[in-house]
DRENNU-178165 format. One record per residue (C-alpha): residue number from 1; residue in one letter; x negated, y, z. Coordinates in steps of 0.001 Angstrom, whole numbers, plus 500000, padded with zeros to 6 digits. Each point is the difference from the previous one (the first is absolute). Example, Ala and Ser with C-alpha at 12.3 -4.5 7.8 and 13.67 -1.06 7.14 Angstrom:
REM residues 2
resi|resn|u|v|w
1|A|487700|495500|507800;
2|S|498630|503440|499340;
***
This chain:
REM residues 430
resi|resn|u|v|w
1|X|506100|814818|824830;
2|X|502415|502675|497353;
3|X|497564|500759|496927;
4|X|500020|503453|499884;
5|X|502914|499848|497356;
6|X|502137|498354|501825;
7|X|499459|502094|502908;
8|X|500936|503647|497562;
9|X|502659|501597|501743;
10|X|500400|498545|503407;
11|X|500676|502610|502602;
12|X|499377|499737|503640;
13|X|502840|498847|501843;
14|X|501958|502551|502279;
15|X|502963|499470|502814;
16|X|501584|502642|501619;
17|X|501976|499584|503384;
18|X|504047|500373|499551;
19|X|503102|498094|499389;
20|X|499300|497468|496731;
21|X|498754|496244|499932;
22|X|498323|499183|502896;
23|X|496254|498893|499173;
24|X|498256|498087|502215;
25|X|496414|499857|501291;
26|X|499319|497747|502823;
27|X|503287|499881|501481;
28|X|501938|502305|498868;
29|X|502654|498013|498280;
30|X|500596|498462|503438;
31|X|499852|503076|501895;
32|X|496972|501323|501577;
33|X|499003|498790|503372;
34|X|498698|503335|501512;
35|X|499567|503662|499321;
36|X|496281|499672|499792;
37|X|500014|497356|496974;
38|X|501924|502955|498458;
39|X|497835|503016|500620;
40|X|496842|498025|499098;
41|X|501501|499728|496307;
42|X|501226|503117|499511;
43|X|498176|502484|502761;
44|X|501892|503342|500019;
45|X|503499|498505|499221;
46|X|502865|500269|502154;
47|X|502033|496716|500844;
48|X|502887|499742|502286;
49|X|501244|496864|498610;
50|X|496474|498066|500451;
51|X|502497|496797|500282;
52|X|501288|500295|496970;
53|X|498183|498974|496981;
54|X|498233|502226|497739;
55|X|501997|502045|497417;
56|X|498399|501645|497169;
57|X|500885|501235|496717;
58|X|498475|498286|496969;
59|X|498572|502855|496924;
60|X|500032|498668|497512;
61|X|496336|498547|499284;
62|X|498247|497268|498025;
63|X|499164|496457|501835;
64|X|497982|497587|498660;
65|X|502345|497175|501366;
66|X|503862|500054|501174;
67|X|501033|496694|501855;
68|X|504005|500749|499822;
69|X|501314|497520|503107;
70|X|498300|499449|503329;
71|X|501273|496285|501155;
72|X|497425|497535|500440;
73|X|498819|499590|496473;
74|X|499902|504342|499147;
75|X|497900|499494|503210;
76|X|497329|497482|498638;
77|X|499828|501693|496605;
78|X|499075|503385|501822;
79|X|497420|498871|502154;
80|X|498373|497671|496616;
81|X|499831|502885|497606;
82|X|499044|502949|502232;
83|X|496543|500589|499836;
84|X|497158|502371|499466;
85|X|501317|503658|498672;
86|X|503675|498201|498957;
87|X|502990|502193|501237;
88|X|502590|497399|500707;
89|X|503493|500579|501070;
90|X|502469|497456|501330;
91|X|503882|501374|499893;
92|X|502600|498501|501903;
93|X|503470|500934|499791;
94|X|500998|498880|503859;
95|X|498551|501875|502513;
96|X|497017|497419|500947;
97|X|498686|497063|498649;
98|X|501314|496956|499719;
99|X|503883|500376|500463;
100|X|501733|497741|497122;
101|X|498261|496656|498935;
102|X|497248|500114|502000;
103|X|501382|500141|503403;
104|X|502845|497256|499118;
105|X|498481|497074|499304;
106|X|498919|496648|501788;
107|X|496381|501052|500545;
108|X|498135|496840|499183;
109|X|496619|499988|498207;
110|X|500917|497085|497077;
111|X|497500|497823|498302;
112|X|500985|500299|496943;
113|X|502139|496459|499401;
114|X|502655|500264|497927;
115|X|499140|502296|497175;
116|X|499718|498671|496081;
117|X|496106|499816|498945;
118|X|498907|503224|498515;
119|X|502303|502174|501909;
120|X|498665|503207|501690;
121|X|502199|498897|502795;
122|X|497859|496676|500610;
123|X|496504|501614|499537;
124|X|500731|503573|501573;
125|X|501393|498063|502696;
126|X|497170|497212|500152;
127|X|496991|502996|500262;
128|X|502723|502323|502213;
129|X|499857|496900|502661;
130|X|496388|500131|500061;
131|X|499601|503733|500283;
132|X|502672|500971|502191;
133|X|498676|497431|502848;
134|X|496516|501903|499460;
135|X|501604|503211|500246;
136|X|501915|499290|503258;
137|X|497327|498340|501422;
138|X|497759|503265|499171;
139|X|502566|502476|500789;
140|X|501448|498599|503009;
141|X|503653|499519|498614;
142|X|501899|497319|501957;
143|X|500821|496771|498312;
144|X|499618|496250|500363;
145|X|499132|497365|497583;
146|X|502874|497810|501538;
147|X|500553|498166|497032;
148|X|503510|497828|498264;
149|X|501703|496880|499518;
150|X|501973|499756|496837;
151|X|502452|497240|500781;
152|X|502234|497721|498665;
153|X|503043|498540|500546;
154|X|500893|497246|497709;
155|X|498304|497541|497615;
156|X|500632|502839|497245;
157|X|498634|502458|501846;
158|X|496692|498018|501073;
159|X|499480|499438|495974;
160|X|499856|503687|499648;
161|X|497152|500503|502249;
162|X|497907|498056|497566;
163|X|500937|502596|497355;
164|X|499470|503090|502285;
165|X|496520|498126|501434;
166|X|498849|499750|496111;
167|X|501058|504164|499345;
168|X|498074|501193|502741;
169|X|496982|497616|498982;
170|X|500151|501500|496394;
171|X|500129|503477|501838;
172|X|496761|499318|501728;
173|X|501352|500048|503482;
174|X|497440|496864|501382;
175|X|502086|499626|503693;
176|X|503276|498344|499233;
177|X|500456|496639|501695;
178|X|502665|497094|499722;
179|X|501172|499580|503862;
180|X|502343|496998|500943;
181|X|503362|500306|502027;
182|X|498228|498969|502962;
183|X|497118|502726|499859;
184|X|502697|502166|499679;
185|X|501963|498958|502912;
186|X|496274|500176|502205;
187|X|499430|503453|498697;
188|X|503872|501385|500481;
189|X|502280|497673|501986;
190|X|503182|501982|499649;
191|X|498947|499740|496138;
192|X|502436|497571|497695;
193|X|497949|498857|497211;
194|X|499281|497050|497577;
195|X|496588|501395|498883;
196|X|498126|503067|499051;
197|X|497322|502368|499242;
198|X|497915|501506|502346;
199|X|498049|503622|499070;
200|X|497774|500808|502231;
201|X|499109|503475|497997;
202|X|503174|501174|500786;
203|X|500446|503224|502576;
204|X|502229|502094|501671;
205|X|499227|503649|500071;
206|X|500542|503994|501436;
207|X|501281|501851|496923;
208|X|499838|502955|501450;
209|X|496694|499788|501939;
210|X|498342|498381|496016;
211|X|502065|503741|498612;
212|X|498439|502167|502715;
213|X|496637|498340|499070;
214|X|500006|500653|496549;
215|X|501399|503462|500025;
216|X|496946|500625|502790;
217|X|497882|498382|497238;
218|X|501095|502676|496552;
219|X|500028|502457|502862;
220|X|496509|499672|500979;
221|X|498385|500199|496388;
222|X|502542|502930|499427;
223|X|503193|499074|498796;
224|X|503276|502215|501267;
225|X|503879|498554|500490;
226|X|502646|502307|499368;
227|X|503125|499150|501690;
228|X|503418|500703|498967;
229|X|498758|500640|496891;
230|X|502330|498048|497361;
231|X|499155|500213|496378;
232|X|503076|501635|497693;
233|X|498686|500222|496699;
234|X|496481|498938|497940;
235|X|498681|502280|497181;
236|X|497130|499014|497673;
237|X|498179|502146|497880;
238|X|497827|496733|498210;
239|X|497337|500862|503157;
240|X|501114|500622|503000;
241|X|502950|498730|502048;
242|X|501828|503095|501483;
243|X|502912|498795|502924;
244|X|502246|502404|501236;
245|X|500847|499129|503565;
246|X|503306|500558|502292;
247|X|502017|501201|497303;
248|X|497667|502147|498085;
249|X|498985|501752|503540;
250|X|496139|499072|499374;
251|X|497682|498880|497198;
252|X|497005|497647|499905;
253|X|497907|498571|496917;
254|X|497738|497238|499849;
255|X|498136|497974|497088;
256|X|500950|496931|501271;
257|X|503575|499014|501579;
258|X|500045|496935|501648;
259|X|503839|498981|501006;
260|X|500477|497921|502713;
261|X|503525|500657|501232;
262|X|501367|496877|501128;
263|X|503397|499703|499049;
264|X|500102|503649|498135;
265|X|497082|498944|497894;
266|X|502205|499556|496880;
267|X|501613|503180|500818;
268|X|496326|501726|500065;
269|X|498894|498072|496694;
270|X|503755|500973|498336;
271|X|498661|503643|501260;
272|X|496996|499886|497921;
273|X|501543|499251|496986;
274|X|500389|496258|499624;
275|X|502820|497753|499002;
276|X|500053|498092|502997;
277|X|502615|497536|498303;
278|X|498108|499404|496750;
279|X|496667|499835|502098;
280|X|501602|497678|502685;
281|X|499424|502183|503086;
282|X|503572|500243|500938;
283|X|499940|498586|504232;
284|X|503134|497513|501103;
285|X|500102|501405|503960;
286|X|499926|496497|502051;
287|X|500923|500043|503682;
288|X|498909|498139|502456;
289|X|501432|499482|503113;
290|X|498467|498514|503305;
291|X|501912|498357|503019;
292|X|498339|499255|503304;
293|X|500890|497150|502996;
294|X|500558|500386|503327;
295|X|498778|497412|501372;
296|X|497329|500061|497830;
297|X|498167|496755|498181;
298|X|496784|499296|501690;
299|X|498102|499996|496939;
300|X|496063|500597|499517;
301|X|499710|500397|496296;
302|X|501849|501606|496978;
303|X|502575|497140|498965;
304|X|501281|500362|496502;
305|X|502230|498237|497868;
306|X|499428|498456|496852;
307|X|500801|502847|497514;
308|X|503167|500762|498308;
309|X|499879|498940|495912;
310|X|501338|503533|499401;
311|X|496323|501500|500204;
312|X|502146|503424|502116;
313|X|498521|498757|503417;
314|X|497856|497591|502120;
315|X|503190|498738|501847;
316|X|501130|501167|503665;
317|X|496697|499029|501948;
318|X|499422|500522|503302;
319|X|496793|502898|500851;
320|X|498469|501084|503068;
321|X|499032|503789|500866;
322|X|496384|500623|502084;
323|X|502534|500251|503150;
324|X|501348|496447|499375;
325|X|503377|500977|498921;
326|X|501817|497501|497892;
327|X|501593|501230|496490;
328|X|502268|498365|497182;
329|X|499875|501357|496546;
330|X|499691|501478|497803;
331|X|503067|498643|497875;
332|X|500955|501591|496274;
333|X|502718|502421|499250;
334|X|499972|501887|496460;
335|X|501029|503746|500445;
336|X|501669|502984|498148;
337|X|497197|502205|499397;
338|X|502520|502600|502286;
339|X|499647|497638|503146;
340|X|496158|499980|500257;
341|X|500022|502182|503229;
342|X|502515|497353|501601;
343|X|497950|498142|502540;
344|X|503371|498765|502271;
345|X|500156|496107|500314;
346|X|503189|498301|499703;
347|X|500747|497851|503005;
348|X|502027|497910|498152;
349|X|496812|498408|498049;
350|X|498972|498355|503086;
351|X|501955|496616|499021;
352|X|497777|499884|496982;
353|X|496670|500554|501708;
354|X|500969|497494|502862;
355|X|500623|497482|497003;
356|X|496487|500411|498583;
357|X|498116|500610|503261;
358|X|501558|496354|501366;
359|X|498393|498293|497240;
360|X|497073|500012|501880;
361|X|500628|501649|503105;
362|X|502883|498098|501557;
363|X|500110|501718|503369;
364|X|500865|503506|498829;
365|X|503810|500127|500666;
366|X|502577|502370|498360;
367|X|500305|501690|502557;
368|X|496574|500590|500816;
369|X|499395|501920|496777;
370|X|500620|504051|499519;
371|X|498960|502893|497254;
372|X|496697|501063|500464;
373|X|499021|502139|497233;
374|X|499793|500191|496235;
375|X|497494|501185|496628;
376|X|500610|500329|496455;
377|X|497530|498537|498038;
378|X|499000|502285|496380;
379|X|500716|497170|497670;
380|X|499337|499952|496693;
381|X|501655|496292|498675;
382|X|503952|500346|500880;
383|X|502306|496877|500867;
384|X|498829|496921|498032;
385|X|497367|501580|498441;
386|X|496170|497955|500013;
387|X|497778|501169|502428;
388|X|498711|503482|498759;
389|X|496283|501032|501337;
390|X|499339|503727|501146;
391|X|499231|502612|497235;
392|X|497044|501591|500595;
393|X|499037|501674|496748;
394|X|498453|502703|498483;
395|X|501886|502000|497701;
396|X|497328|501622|497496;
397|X|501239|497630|497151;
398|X|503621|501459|500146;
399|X|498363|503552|499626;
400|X|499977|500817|503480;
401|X|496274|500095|501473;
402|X|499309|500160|503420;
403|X|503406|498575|501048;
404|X|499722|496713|502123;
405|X|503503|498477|500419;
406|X|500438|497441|503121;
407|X|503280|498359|499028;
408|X|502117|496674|502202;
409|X|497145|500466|503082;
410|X|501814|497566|502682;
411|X|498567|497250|501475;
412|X|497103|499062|500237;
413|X|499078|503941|499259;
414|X|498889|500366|504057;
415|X|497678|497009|499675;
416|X|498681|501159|496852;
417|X|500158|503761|500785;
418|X|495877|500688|500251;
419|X|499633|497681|496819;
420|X|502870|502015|498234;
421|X|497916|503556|500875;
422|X|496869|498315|498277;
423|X|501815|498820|497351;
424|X|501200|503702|498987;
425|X|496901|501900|501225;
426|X|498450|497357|496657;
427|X|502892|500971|497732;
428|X|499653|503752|501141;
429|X|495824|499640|498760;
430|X|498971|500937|504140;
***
C-alpha cells in the first residue's frame, strides 16, 4: 500500500476510443472474440471493427508503474508488481505481445547449468525453474518436463562434463547425473555419445500460452497493455518519468519506469539519459538460426552438445516442440545493430550445422537438413568477451530514481522470467 505521500497527485486513469496505441484488456491486443465482450466494457459505444483490437488514445496521465516491452519477461514483471490501487502500464511498440525475442527462441525451461556462481543468470534461472513449473501447472499452460542429455564426443569432451557437473553443483541445481555411453545409447539409440549428463529439471514449453497467462494475470489485478505504443523520448523532472509516445503523439508519466525492451533496452536506457557505453549497456544483436530434418531423428529428450569455450552459445543442440517436432539451433551470428529485424536464414549454413549435429547424431544427412527459423539474442558481452550476466539494476545511485534498467535479458530470461518480475517488484519497494 502508497503512503498517502506517495500517492499526492495520482489521477484516475482515462481511455478514450479512436485511432492511437491499442490498449488491451482481456483480449484486445489479440482482437476481440465477439461483439458482446466489447459492449460489456464499454456499454453505449459503437464498434464496427469488434475484430480488431482496441484503439485508444493515451492523455497524458500519471501511472504509478510503466513496464516499457511486453515479451515474456515485460509480461512477468507486470503481473509481479501490479497490485492493490497501483496503475501499471505495459507499452509495447509491435502491435501485440511477444513479437521479437520472445517468440524466437528454442522454448526450453533450463536448469540453470552453466552459469558462473553468483550470477543472476544461475539463481534467477534456478528459482524461475521452480516457479514457472508451478505456474503452468496452476495455470494450465502446456509444457513437459522432458528433460536433456548433455553429451560428449571425445575423451576431451567427457573431461568437461566433470567441470560443467561441479558449476551446476556450486549453483545449487541438486539433479545433475554422470550417465555412461551405454545409458545413453538405452535412453536414445540414434544418439552418438561417449558419456554425459542427464537433467531431469529440464522442460520444453508454450511461450505464447506462459505470455497469454501472465498478461491474463497483470490484467486481472488491473494492469492495461498499450499496443503500438513505442516510446520516442524520456523526460525527467528529478520525480516523475514523463514518455512521450509515437512521436510526441501522446504523453504518459509514471514514478517508476521499469525498461524491459529486449533488444531496444539500451536504446530506452540511452533515452533516459544514460551513457550506455560508459555504463556498459550497449547490446551486441546475436542471431540464431534453426534448421530442421526431414526425416526427422527419433529422439525423446533435448540432446545438447558440450558447450562452445566462446561463452556466445550452448552449441547447435537438438530440441523438441509439445507437437514432437525436431529442431537444430540455435547457432551464433554477431549483427550490425541495422540488421536486427533480419530473421532470413541462409541456406548455405546448413554444411556447418550438419558438421556439428553428426557429432552426435550420425543419421541426419545433408540433405535431410533445411532453414527453419531464426532469433537474435539481446547480448550484452560481444565476440570473445567473458560471459556477461543480465543487468538488472536500479538506477537511483546515478541520480535517476524510479528507473529500473533490464539490460543483455537472453537466455535463460524465459526460465527465469517469474523470478526476474520478483526480483524488480523488491528493487521497485512493492
Amino acid at each position: 500500500m502508497l503512503s498517502p505521500s506517495k500517492q499526492a497527485g495520482i489521477q484516475l486513469f482515462q481511455s478514450y476510443l479512436d485511432a492511437g496505441p491499442s490498449i488491451s484488456r482481456g483480449q484486445a491486443c489479440a482482437g476481440m472474440t465477439n461483439k458482446s465482450s466489447f459492449s460489456k466494457l464499454f456499454p453505449g459505444q459503437a464498434r464496427n471493427d469488434w475484430k480488431q483490437p482496441f484503439t485508444f488514445i493515451l492523455m497524458k496521465e500519471q501511472f504509478d508503474i510503466i513496464i516499457i516491452g511486453a515479451g515474456v519477461v515485460g509480461l512477468a514483471i507486470a503481473q509481479a508488481v501490479t497490485a492493490g490501487n497501483l496503475r501499471v502500464a505495459l507499452l509495447e511498440k509491435n502491435e501485440s505481445f511477444g513479437r521479437e525475442t520472445s517468440s524466437r527462441n528454442s522454448e526450453v525451461i533450463h536448469a540453470g547449468i552453466y552459469y558462473p556462481k553468483g550470477f543472476l543468470k544461475s539463481s534467477l534461472c534456478l528459482r524461475g525453474n521452480a516457479l514457472l513449473y508451478e505456474w503452468c501447472a496452476r495455470h494450465e499452460v502446456a509444457h513437459r518436463r522432458i528433460g536433456k542429455f548433455i553429451v560428449a564426443t571425445n575423451d576431451e569432451e567427457c573431461a568437461e562434463l566433470e567441470r560443467i557437473k561441479l558449476t551446476a553443483h556450486d549453483n545449487g541445481v541438486a539433479t545433475l547425473d554422470l550417465v555412461s555411453a551405454a545409458k545413453i545409447r538405452s535412453a536414445e539409440p540414434e544418439v552418438q555419445a561417449a558419456g554425459g549428463l542427464f537433467s531431469p529439471a529440464t522442460g520444453i514449453i508454450d511461450t505464447h500460452g506462459l505470455m497469454k497467462s501472465f498478461l491474463g494475470a497483470a490484467e486481472a489485478k488491473g494492469a492495461i497493455i498499450a499496443c503500438r505504443a513505442e516510446v520516442t523520448g524520456i523526460e525527467f523532472d528529478g520525480r516523475t518519468w514523463e514518455l512521450e509516445i509515437n512521436s510526441g503523439a501522446y504523453r504518459v508519466g509514471t514514478r517508476i519506469l521499469i525498461n524491459s525492451a529486449g533488444l531496444g533496452a539500451d536504446r530506452i536506457a540511452q533515452m533516459a539519459g544514460i551513457d550506455i557505453d560508459k555504463a556498459g549497456y550497449r547490446l551486441k544483436p546475436c542471431k540464431g538460426n534453426y534448421f530442421t530434418a526431414n526425416p526427422a531423428p527419433r529422439i525423446h529428450h533435448l540432446i545438447y552438445p558440450v558447450p562452445l569455450k566462446n561463452n556466445v552459445g550452448l552449441g547447435i543442440h537438438a530440441t523438441l516442440d509439445l507437437a514432437g517436432r525436431v529442431r537444430f539451433g540455435p547457432d551464433s551470428c554477431y549483427l550490425a545493430s541495422g540488421n536486427i529485424g533480419d530473421f532470413t536464414v541462409d541456406e548455405s549454413l546448413r554444411h556447418a550445422f550438419h558438421e556439428s549435429i553428426n557429432k552426435y547424431l550420425p543419421g541426419v544427412s545433408l540433405d535431410a537438413l533445411s532453414p527453419d527459423m531464426s532469433g537474435i539474442r539481446p547480448k550484452v558481452q560481444g565476440p570473445g568477451d567473458p560471459m556477461m550476466d543480465f543487468i538488472i539494476r536500479d538506477e537511483g545511485d546515478r541520480g535517476m530514481p524510479g528507473l529500473i534498467n533490464l539490460i543483455g535479458i537472453e537466455s535463460p530470461g524465459l526460465t527465469a522470467s517469474l523470478a526476474i518480475g520478483d526480483h524488480v517488484r523488491e528493487l521497485a519497494c512493492f
